[in-house]
MIVOLO-503984 format. One record per residue (C-alpha): residue number from 1; residue in one letter; x, y, z. Coordinates in steps of 0.25 Angstrom, whole numbers. Last residue first. Layout:
residues N
<k: NUM; r: A; x: X; y: Y; z: Z>
...
This chain:
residues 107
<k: 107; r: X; x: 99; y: 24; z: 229>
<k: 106; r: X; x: 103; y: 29; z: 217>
<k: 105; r: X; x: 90; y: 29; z: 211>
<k: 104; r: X; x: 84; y: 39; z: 223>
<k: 103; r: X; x: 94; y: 50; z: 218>
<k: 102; r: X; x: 108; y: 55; z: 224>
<k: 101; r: X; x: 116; y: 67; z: 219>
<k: 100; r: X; x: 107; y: 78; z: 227>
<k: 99; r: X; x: 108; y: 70; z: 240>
<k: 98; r: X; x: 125; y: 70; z: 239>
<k: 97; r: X; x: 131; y: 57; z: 235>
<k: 96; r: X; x: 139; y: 50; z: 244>
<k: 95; r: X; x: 128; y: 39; z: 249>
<k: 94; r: X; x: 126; y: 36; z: 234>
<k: 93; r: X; x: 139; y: 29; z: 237>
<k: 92; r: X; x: 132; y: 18; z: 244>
<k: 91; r: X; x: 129; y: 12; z: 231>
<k: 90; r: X; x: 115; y: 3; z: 232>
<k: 89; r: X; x: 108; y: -10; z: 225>
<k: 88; r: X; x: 121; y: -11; z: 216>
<k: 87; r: X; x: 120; y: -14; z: 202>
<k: 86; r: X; x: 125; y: -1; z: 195>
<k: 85; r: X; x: 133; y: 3; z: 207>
<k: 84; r: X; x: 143; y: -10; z: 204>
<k: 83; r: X; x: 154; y: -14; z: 214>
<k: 82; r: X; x: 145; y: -8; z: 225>
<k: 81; r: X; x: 150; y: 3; z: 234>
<k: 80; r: X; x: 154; y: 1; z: 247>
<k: 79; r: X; x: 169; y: 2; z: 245>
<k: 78; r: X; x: 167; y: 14; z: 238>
<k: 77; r: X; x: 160; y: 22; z: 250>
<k: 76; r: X; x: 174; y: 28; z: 253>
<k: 75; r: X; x: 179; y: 31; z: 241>
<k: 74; r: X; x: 165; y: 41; z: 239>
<k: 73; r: X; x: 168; y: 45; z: 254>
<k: 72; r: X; x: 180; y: 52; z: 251>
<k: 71; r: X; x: 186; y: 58; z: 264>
<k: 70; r: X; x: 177; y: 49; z: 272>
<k: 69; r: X; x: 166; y: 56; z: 281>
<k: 68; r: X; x: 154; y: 51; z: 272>
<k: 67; r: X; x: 160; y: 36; z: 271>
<k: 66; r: X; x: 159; y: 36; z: 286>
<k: 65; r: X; x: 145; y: 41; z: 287>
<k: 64; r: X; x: 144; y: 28; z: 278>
<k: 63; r: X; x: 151; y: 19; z: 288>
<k: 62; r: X; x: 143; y: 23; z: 299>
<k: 61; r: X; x: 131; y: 20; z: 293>
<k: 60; r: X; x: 120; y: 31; z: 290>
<k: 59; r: X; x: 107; y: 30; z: 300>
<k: 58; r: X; x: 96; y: 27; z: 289>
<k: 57; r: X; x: 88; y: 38; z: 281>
<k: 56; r: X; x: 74; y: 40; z: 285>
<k: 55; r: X; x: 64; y: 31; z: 276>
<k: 54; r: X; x: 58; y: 38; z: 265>
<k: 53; r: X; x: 58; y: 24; z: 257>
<k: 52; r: X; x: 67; y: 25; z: 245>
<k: 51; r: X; x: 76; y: 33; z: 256>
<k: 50; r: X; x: 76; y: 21; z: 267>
<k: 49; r: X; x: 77; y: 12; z: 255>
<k: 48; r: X; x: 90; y: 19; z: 249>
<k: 47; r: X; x: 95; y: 21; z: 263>
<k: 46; r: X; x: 95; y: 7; z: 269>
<k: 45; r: X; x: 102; y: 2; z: 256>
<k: 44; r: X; x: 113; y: 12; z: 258>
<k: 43; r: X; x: 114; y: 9; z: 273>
<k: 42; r: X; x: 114; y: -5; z: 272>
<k: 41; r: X; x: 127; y: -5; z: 260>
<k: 40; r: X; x: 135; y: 5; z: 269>
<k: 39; r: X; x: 132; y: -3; z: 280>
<k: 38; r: X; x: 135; y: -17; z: 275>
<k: 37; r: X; x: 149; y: -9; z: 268>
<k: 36; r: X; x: 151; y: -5; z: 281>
<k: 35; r: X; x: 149; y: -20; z: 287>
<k: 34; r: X; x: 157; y: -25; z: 277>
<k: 33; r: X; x: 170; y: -15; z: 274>
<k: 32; r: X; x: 174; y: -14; z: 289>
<k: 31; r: X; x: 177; y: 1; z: 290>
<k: 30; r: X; x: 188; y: 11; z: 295>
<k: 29; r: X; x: 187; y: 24; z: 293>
<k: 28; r: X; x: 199; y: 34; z: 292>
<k: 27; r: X; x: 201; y: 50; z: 298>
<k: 26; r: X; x: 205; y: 59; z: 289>
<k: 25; r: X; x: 191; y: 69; z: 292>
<k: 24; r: X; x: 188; y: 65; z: 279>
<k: 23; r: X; x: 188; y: 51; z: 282>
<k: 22; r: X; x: 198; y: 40; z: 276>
<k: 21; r: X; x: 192; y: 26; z: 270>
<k: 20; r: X; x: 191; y: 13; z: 278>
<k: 19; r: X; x: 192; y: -2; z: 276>
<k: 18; r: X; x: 195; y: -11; z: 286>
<k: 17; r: X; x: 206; y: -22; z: 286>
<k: 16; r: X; x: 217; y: -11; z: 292>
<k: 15; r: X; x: 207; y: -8; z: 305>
<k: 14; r: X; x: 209; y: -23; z: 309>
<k: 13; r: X; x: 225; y: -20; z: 308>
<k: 12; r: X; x: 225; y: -8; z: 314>
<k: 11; r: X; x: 218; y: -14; z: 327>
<k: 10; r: X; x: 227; y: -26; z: 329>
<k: 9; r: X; x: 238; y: -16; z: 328>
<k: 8; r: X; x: 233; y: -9; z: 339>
<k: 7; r: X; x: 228; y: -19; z: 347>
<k: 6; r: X; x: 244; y: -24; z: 347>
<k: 5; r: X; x: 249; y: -11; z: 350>
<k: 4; r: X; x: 241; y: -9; z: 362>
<k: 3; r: X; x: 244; y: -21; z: 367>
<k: 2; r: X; x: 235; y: -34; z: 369>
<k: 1; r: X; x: 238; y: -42; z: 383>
């Protein structure tokens, strides 16, 4: 039989190999960096041809509402962000900027 303590620490181990970022609310989140950045990557790409088309805007990944409620959201979106934004297809960083600051061509 498995105690307490033993599940325990099997658990803070697997929760020390993902990566995370501190909320506003002090809280922390905890992600695998594959399948979010998958998400983060298919919900940008999603969007920009929804928008181009007229389409209604996709349901938002958990991991981006994340990102919003983090105590610095532009450090936590940086991991997703491509090596080089010149040459990238999309930067999921445009997902930060207010309405007003965001044109068509970004996207």
């Amino acid at each position: 039989m498995l105690s307490r303590a033993w599940v325990r620490r099997a658990e803070q181990r697997a929760f020390q190999k993902r990566d995370g970022f501190p909320l506003a609310d002090g809280g922390f989140y905890r992600y695998d960096a594959v399948p979010a950045g998958a998400q983060v990557w298919a919900y940008c790409a999603n969007l920009m041809t929804r928008v181009k088309r007229g389409d209604e805007v996709p349901e938002e990944p958990e991991i981006i509402t994340m990102i919003r409620a983090a105590k610095d959201p532009y450090a936590a979106i940086e991991p997703f962000r491509p090596d080089n934004p010149e040459r990238a297809f999309v930067d999921p960083i445009i997902l930060l900027q207010d309405a007003s600051e965001t044109s068509e061509d970004a996207l």
